[in-house]
C-alpha positions in Angstrom: 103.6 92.6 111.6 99.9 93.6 110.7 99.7 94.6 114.9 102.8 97.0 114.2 101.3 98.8 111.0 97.9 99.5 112.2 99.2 100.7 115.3 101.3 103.1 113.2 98.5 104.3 111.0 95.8 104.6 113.7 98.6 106.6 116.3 99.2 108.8 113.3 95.6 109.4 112.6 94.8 110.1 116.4 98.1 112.7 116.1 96.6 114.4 113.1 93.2 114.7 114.5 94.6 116.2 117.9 96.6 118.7 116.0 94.1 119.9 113.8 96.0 118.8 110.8 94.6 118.8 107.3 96.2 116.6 105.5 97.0 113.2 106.4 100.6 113.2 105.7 101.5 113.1 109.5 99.4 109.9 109.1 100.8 108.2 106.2 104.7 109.5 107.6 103.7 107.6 110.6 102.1 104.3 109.1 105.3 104.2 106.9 107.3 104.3 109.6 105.5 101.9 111.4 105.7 99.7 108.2 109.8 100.0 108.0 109.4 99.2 111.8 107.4 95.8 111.5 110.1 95.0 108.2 113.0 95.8 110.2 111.8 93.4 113.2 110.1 90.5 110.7 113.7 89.7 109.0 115.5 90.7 112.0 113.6 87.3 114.1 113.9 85.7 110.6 117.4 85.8 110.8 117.7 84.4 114.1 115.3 81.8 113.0 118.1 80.9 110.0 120.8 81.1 112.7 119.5 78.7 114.9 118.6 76.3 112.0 121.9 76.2 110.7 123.3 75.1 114.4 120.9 72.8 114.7 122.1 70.9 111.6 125.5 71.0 112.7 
């Protein structure tokens, strides 16, 4: 999860800086989206975590 985010942020940061940007808020659009990203994928494997717990009992 922590892989995903810093990826995000230090992609967006390398985008900016190619660009010429001033702001950050290619950045910070990025890392956020990174951070949905790494959200979406950490309950996503949760759930097949739950799912294969609840066969197991049966």
């Amino acid at each position: 999860m922590l892989f995903i985010i810093a990826i995000s942020f230090w992609g967006g940061n390398k985008i900016s800086e190619y660009y010429g940007l001033k702001t950050k808020l290619l950045t910070v659009a990025i890392g956020f989206g990174g951070l949905c990203l790494s959200m979406y994928v950490t309950l996503k494997r949760l759930n097949e975590i739950n799912r294969e717990e609840e066969s197991n009992k049966k």
